[in-house]
C-alpha positions as a Python dict, from the first residue, in 0.01 Angstrom:
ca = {
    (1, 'X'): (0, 0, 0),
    (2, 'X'): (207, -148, -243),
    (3, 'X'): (5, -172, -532),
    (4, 'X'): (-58, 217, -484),
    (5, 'X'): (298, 242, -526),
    (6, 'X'): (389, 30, -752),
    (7, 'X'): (504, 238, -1038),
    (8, 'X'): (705, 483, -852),
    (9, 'X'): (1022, 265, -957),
    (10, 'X'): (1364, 462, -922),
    (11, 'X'): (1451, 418, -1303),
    (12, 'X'): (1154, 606, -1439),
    (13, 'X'): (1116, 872, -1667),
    (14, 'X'): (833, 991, -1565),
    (15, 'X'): (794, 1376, -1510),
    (16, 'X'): (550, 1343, -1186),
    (17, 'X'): (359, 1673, -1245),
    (18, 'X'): (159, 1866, -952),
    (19, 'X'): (-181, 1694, -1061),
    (20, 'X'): (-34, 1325, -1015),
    (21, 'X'): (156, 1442, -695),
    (22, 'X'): (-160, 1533, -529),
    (23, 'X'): (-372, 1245, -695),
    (24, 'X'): (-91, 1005, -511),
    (25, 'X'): (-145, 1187, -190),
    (26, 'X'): (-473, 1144, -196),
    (27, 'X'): (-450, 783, -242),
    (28, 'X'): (-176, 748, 22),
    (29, 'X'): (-309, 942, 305),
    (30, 'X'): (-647, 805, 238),
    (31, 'X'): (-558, 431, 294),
    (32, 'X'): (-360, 535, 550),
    (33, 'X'): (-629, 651, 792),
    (34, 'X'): (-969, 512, 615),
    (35, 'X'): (-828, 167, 508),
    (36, 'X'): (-556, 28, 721),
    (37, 'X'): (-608, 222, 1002),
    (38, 'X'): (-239, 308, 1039),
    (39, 'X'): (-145, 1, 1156),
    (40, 'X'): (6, -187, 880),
    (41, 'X'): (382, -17, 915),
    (42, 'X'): (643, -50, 1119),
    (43, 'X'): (790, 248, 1292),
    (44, 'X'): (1077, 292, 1073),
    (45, 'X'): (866, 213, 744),
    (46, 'X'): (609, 503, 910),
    (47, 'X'): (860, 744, 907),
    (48, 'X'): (951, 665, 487),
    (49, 'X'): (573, 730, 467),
    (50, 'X'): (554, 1074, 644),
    (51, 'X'): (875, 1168, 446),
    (52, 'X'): (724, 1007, 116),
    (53, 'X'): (426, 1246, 177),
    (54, 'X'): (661, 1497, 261),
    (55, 'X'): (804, 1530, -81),
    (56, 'X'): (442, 1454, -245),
    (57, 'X'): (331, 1805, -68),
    (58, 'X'): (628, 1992, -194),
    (59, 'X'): (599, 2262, -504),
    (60, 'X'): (661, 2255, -781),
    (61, 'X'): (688, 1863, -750),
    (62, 'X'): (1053, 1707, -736),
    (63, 'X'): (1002, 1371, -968),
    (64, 'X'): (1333, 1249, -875),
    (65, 'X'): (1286, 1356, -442),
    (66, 'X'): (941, 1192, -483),
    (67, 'X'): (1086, 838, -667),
    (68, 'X'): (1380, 787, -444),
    (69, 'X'): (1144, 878, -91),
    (70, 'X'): (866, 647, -220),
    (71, 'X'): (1135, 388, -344),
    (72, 'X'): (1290, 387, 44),
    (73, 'X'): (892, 360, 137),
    (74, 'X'): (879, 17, -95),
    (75, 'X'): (1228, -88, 50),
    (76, 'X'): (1136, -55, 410),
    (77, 'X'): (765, -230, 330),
    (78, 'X'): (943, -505, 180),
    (79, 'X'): (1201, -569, 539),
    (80, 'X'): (880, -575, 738),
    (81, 'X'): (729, -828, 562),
    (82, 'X'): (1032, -1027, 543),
    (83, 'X'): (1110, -1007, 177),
    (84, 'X'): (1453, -852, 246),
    (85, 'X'): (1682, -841, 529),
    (86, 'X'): (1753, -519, 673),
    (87, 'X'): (2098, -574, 525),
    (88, 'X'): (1993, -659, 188),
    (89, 'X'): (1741, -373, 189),
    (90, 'X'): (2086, -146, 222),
    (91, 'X'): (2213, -295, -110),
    (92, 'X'): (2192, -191, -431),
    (93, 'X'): (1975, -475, -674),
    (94, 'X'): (2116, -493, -1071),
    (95, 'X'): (1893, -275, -1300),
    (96, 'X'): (1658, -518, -1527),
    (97, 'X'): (1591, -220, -1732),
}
């Protein structure tokens, strides 16, 4: 999952048009169900999914909606696998950009 989302940073520029919003969904949903089976999330990080997806589906496509859902979806990834606390994951990190 988080190599699939690894550009969706919150400081991009990026205009995410409705081509890459569906080509994103498509890679989401599909190693969702065909690769990990849906059982590689926590509850709370499964709800940032559906609400990542959420925004993905919307039209015309909302490039800052979509980066700060999928960013939360990265956050919440990185408390279940222990990388942040669920108090650090509620602070803000210094921009290296």
């Amino acid at each position: 999952m988080w190599k699939k989302i690894s550009n969706f940073r919150p400081v991009a520029n990026e205009k995410i048009t409705e081509i890459r919003s569906k080509e994103i969904l498509g890679v989401l949903e599909t190693w969702y169900h065909e690769e990990a089976n849906a059982i590689y999330m926590s509850w709370g990080t499964t709800a940032n999914y559906f609400l990542a997806l959420r925004c993905l589906k919307e039209r015309p496509p909302d490039s800052d909606k979509i980066r700060s859902k999928v960013s939360l979806l990265r956050t919440h990834l990185k408390v279940d696998l222990g990388i942040y606390s669920k108090n650090e994951a509620g602070k803000k990190l210094p921009s290296a950009y």
